[in-house]
Structures are given as C-alpha cells and as structure tokens.
N, C-alpha and C positions, 0 to 999 in steps of 0.2 A: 842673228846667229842661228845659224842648222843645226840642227839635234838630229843625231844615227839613233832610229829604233832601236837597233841591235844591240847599242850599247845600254850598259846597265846602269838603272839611279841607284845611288845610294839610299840607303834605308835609315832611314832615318830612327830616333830609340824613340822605342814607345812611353806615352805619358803617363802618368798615373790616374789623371782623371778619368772619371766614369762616364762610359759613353750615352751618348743623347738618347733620351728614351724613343722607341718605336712606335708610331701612331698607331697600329695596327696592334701589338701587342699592346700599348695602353690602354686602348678600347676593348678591350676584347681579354681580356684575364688578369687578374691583378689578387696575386698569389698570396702575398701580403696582407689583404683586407676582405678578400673573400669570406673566408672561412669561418673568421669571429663577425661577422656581419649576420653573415646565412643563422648562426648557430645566436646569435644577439635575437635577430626575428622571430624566431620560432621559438627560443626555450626562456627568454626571458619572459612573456607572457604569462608562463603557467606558478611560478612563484606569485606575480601580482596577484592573478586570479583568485588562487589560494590563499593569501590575506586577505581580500577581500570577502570572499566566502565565509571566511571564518570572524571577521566582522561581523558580518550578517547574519549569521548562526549565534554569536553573541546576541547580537541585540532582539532576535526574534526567536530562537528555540531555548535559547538559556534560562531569557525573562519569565517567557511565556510558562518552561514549564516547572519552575521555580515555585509561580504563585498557583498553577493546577496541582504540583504536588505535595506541598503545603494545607492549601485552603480544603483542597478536595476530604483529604482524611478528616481535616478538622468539620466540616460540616457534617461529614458521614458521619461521625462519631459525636457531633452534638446531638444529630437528629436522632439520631439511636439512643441517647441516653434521656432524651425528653417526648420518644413514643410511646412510654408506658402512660405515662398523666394525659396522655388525649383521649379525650370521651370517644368513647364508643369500640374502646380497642380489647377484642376478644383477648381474656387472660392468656388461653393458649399458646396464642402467636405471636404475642406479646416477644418473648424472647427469641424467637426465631427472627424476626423482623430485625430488633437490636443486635442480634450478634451478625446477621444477613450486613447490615450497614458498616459496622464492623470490618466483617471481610472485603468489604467494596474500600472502603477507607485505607485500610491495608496496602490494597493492591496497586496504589499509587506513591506510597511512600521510594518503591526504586527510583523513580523520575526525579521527584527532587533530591535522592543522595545522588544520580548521575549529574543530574545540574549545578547542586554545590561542586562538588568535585571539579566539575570544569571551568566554575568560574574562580575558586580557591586558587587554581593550579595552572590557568590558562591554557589547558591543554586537554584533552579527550577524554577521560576514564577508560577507553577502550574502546575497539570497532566491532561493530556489530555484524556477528560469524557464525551460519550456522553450516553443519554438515550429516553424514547421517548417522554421525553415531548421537548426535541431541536428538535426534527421529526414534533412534532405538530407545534412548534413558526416555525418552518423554512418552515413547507408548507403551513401553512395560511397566514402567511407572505408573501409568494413568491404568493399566490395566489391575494393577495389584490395589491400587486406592479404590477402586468396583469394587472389585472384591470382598474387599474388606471393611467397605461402609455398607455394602450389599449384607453383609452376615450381621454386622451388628444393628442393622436397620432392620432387621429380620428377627432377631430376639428382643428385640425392643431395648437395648443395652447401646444405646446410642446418644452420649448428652448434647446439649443444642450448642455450646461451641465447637466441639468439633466438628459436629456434621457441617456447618459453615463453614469450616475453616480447609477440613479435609474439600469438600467442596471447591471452593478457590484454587487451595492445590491442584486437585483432577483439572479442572477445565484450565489450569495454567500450561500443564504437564501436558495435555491433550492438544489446546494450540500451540505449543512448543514441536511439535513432531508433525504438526502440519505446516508451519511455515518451517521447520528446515527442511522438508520433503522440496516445499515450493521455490525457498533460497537456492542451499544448495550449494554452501560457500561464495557465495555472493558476497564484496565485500564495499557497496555504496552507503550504506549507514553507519553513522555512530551510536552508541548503545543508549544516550541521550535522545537522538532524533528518535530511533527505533522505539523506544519503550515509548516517547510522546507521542508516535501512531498509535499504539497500544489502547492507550490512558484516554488520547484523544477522542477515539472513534467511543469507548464503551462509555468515557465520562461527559462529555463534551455532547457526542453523537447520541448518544441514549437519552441524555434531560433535553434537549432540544426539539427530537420527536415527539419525547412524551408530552411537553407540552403545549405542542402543535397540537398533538391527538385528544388530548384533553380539551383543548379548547375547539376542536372541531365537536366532537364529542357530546360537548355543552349548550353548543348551538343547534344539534341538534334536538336535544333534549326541550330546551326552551320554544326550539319550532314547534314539537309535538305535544307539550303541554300548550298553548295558542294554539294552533287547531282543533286540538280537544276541548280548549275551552270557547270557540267558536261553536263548535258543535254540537256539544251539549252539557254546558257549564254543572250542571247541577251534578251529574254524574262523578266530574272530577272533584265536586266538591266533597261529595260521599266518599270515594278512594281513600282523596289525603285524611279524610278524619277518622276512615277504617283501619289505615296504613299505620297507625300510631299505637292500635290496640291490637296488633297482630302476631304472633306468637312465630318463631325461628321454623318450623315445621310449615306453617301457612307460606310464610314468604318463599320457601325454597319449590312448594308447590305451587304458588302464582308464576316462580320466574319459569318451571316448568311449562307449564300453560302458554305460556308467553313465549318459548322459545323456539317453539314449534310452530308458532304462525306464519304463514309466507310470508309476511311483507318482513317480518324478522328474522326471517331468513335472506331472504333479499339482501337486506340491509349490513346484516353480518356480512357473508361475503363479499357485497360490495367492498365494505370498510377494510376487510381483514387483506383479500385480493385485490386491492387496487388501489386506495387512499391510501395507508399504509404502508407500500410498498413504495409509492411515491413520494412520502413523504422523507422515511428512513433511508432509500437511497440517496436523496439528494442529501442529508443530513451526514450519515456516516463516514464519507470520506473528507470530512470541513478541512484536514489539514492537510492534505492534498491539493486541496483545491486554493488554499491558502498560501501554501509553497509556491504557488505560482508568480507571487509578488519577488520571487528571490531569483527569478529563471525559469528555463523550461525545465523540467527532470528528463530524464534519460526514461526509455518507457517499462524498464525493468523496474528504475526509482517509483513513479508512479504506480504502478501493476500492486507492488510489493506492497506500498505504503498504504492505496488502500485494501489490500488483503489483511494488514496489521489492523486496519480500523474496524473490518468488520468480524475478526477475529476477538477484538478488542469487545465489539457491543457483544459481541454472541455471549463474553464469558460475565459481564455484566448483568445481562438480561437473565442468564441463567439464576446466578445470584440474586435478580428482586426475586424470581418466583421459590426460592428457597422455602418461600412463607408456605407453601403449598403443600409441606412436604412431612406434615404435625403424624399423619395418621401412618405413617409406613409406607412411603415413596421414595427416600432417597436413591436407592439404586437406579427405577424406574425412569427419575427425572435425567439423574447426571447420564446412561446409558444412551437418552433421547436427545441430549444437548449436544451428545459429540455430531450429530448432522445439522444441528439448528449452525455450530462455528463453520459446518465446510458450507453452508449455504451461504452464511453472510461473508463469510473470506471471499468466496467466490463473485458473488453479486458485488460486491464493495470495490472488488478488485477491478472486474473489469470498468465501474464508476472512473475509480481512481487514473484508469489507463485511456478513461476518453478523455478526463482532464487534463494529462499530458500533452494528448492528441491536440485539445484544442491550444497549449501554447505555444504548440507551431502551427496555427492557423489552419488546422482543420476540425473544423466545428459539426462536420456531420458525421464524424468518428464518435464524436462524443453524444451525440444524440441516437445514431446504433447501439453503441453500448450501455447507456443507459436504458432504451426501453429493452434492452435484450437482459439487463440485472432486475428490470422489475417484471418483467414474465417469468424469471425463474422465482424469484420472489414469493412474486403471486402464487405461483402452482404451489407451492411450498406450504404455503396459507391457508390454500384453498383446499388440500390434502389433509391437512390438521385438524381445521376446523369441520371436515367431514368424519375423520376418525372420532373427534372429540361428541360433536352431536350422535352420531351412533352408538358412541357408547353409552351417553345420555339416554337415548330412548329405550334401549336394553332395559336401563331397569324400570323401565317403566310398565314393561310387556311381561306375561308370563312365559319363562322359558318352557314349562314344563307340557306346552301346549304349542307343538311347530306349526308355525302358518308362513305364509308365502309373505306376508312382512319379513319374520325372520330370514329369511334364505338372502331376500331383497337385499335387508341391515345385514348382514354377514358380508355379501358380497361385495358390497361399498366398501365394508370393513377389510376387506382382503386387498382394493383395489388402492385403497388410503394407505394401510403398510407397503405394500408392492412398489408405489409412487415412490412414498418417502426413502427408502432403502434403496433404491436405483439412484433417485438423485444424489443420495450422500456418495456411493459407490464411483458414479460419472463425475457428483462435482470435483471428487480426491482426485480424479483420474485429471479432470480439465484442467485444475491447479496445477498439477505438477509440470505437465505437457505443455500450459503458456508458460510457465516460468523457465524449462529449458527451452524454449523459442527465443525468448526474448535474452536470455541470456547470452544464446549462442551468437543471437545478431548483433547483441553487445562488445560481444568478443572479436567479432567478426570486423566491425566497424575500429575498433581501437587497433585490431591489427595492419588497416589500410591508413590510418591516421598516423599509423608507426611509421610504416612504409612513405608516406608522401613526407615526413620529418627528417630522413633518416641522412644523414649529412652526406654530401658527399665528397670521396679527395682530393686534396689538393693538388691545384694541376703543377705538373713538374715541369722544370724550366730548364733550359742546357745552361751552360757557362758560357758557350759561345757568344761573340761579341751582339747586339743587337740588328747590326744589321745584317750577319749572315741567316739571321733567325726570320729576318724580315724576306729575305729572299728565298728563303724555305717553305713559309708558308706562303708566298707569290708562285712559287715554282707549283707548289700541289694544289694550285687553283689553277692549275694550267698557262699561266701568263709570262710570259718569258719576261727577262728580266736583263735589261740595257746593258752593254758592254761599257764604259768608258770610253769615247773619245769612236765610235762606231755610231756615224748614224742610223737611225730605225726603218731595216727593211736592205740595210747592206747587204753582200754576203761577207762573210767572216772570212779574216785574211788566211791563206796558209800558215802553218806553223815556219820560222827558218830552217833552211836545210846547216847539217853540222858540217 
C-alpha cells in the first residue's frame, strides 16, 4: 500500500501521560532538588557547629570558671583575714594587705554569677559589647575616682577600705575604656568567656609568675649564700648572727649599700628586663593559649583575649602593691598603673594573637610576636627600675650642693619619664589601630564567606513538551537537529506548491 505525502494523517488525541524525561535536561538541572540541596550543604552545618560549641563552652568555660570564681574570693578573703597572726607582719600594712586581698577576691565574684547564670538557664547572661560610650563612662569615671582619692589621700582623710576598694574601681573603669577603645563593638565574646580572660590573665596569670619568680629568686639566693660560703665562711657566719640584732634604720641602710653595687645592679636589670618579661608573657595569656584545645580563634578572638589577660594582670598587680601606698601614695600609684594596663594589654595581646597564628600552622608568627611583647616589656622594666634607683640615690646625695652626679641623675630621670609616657601614649595608639585591623579583615572575610553562600535561583523551566526543550538546547549548541524520515546530509524537500 502507497501513501500520498500530500495527504494528511490524522492526529491522533493527545495522552495524559507525562512525557519521558530528557537526558540532557536530567543531567544538567533538576529544578526540583537543587535548591534545598545547595541550601541543606551550606546552612545546615552552622546550627550543628553551634551546638557543638556550646557543648564545649559548657564543659570548659562554665566548669572552669565556676570553680575560679568561687574558690578564687574564698582564698583571697581567707588569706586576708589570717595575715594579721603571721609573724613578722608590720602593724601598719597589716590592713592594707587585708582589705588589698579583699578587693582581688571581689573582683572575681562576676565570673562565677556569669557562669551560674548559664548553667541555671542554659543559655548566655549576655554578649559581650563594648562601644565608645563604655570608653567615655570608664574614662571620666576613672578620671573623677583620681581625683577624689587624690584629695583625700592628700589630707590624710582616707580609710584603708576604701582606698582598696576605690582602687579596684579606678583600674576597672580605666581597663573598661581601653578595651572598648580596642573592641569597639566587636561582638565574638560572651560576658562569661570575656570576664574568664579577665580573671584569668590577673588570677591565674599573676600566681603562676610569681611563683616562677620566687622560685627563680630563691635559687638564686641559695647560689649566693654557697659561694659566700665557699669563700669565706666565717664572714657569713658574722652577717647572719649580726642580721638578728639589727635595728630597721641599719637594715634599710645595708639594703642601700647593697643596691648600688654593679653586680646588683646587673642582676636587677637582668631579672626585671628580661627573666621577667619572659616569664609573665608566656604566663599571661594561659587561656588563650588554652582555647586552642576548642579550635583556632579568629585573630581578633585571640588579639582581644589576650589584651583581656593582660589587662586583667596589670589591674591585679596593681592591687598586690596597694601595700605601698601606707604613707600618702594613692593618687601617685593608681595615676602610674594606667600605663603599666596599656603595656601589659598590649604585650599580652600580641602573645595572644601569635597563639592564634600558630593554630593555623604558623609557628614563627608566634615566635615574632612573642619576642616583640617581651622587648616592649623589657624597656618598660628597664625604664622603671631606672626611674626607681634614681630616685633612690637622690636621697642619698645632698641637693643643696649641685654636682655633675646630679645633672647625670636628673637626666636618667628625664629620660625614664620621657620613655614611660611615649610608650603608654603609642601603646593606646597600637591597641586601637590592630584592633580596627583585625576587625576590618574580620568583616572583610565574613563578607566573602557571605558571598560564596549566597543561594542561587532557581533555574526556570518552560512548559513545553521535553523534547522541544531538548532541541532547543541542541539548536544553541550549534548542532542541527534530524528531520524525521530525512536522511543526514540530504537536501530538504521543497515545501508543495498550493
């Protein structure tokens, strides 16, 4: 049977069934499963992460500072109230010591309400936020509390709890307005984590040194009694049995004697510039360096945390030497502490930011920025304990008779303020400037992290059957596409004439 081209097939009705999927579009887009796929890989991750985190923040910052700000007050406040009954404890200082321990004990009580709080309620107390109006209330603040222990420390109308207490306050108020200078609405801490750098660096960080330093201290004592008594035994045995019947006025002019020898001088600065320095930075950022066990920090996380710890010892360290402060020093001391915080913030911080460095595998970031915090250190030390002995020998000299000593000690003395004052001035200045660094590249980095997340739309499909779709995207690759019942490479018939 011949079949006329011309003539027309019937058409037969169309089925309901759905037509056969297109290899080409099933490889290649699938409209349907994309989009909760893409959006399943990427953003389910970050709720896991986030419990997990906060697992881990349970069991390591909650624990930990639970039992530091608990135990911590209770020791400070036992040792304080059983300093008076130790021998040998001048009446005077007696209560400055005790109420000094006091305000240290204190100052850790926030850590443990932020940590009950979060383990009560399984949830944050708050994030830890600073901006610059805490810069403003914490340096007017600090500035009116001078002031006003400055006058009363000057009429002598000043009782020993509150100068402790005021104390504590100023150097709170005074690091509060340097780390929000250095934050800055920063907002990777919680007020738990953040008060634990705090607490950490001055409670933790400060008894750890000291008794490194005592114990170095001791040994060397022990060397130099052994060679004195290699040398000439009989001599030390004279000392210690002169040393027993020696009157408060003798001893302060042996330690004079003594303090002015070279090799004691030597030895001081060594110790103060360089053991020291070594010691207490490796020491002051412990929970920084500790975090490490949780992840890397982000290098603002780090930067930050140990500026919190060495913020933390500066306001601590302040407080032991309260003891110093019997004969009319308060204003003197707390005026000279606010540069001892921006050295140790400073120094702590960049510690803190090579311990970052090194847990992403760069180990000689952290070895630059470590010796680069104990040279600032050092000079800091080494400026002090020059000021300190020149004032020392002053009174040992008659002023009333100028000689070329004098001009000498004056001009040390010019050069020791000059020092100390530039570097409080630079280190404020270095704080604030790595802290917008690091922030910006913070922001910087989460905005391309944004970017590479950022979904994209779902591809649009026609309603046309599949295979005109198939031939569409055949046609715009160039490849022509088979006639029915036309072999490949024919020419194509004329249309019929009407």
């Amino acid at each position: 049977m011949t079949t006329n081209p011309n003539e027309e097939t019937p058409v037969q009705p169309e089925t309901k069934s759905l037509p056969a999927p297109d290899p080409i579009l099933a490889s290649n887009s699938q409209p349907t499963q994309w989009l909760p796929t893409r959006v399943e890989q990427h953003a389910s991750p970050a709720p896991t992460t986030v419990r997990a985190e906060g697992r881990n923040r349970f069991s390591f910052w909650l624990v930990l500072a639970l039992i530091i700000g608990i135990v911590g007050p209770a020791l400070a406040c036992g040792l304080g109230a059983v300093l008076p009954f130790l021998p040998r404890v001048q009446p005077g200082m007696t209560g400055f010591a005790t109420w000094t321990l006091i305000a240290i004990g204190l100052w850790g009580l926030p850590l443990a309400a932020f940590a009950l709080w979060e383990m009560m309620n399984q949830k944050s107390p708050g994030q830890w936020r600073l901006h610059w109006v805490w810069s403003l209330i914490g340096g007017v603040g600090a500035a009116l509390l001078l002031v006003v222990g400055g006058v009363a420390d000057y009429f002598d109308n000043w009782p020993i709890p509150a100068a402790a207490l005021t104390m504590l306050v100023y150097l709170t108020l005074a690091g509060l307005a340097l780390l929000a200078l250095v934050a800055h609405s920063w907002r990777g801490f919680g007020l738990t984590q953040a008060w634990a750098h705090l607490v950490g660096g001055g409670w933790l960080g400060l008894s750890l040194a000291a008794i490194v330093e005592v114990g170095l201290l001791l040994v060397l004592i022990v060397v130099l009694v052994i060679a004195s008594l290699v040398r000439d035994p009989e001599q030390v045995r004279l000392f210690i049995q002169n040393s027993q019947a020696l009157t408060e006025s003798q001893i302060q002019q042996l330690v004079l004697e003594w303090a002015f020898n070279p090799w004691v001088i030597v030895l001081v600065f060594l110790g103060a510039s360089v053991v020291a320095p070594l010691i207490e930075e490796s020491l002051k950022p412990v929970l920084v360096a500790l975090s490490l066990f949780r992840g890397p920090p982000t290098p603002m996380a780090a930067f930050l945390g140990g500026v919190m710890s060495g913020v933390g010892f500066g306001v601590i360290e302040s407080l032991s030497q309260l003891v110093n402060t019997a004969g009319g020093q308060w204003a003197l001391l707390a005026g000279i502490r606010v540069g001892t915080l921006v050295m140790h913030g400073l120094a702590s911080g960049l510690v803190g930011w090579g311990w970052g460095q090194l847990a992403v595998r760069k180990p000689l970031r952290l070895i630059g920025a470590f010796a680069l915090a104990v040279a600032i250190h050092g000079l800091w030390n080494a400026m002090a304990i020059t000021s300190g002995l020149v004032g020392l020998r002053f009174t040992q000299i008659n002023p009333a008779q100028p000689s070329a000593e004098m001009m000498v000690l004056g001009l040390l003395m010019l050069i020791a303020i000059a020092t100390l004052g530039l570097m409080t001035v630079s280190g404020a200045a270095a704080l604030i400037f790595i802290g917008w660094r690091l922030r910006a590249s913070e922001t910087s980095e989460i905005f391309k992290i944004s970017e590479v997340l950022r979904p994209e739309p779902p591809t649009r499909i026609s309603a046309e059957p599949a295979s005109a779709a198939s031939a569409r995207v055949v046609e715009s690759a160039g490849v022509a596409t088979p006639t029915p019942g036309v072999e490949p490479g024919a020419a194509p018939e004329p249309p019929p004439r009407q």
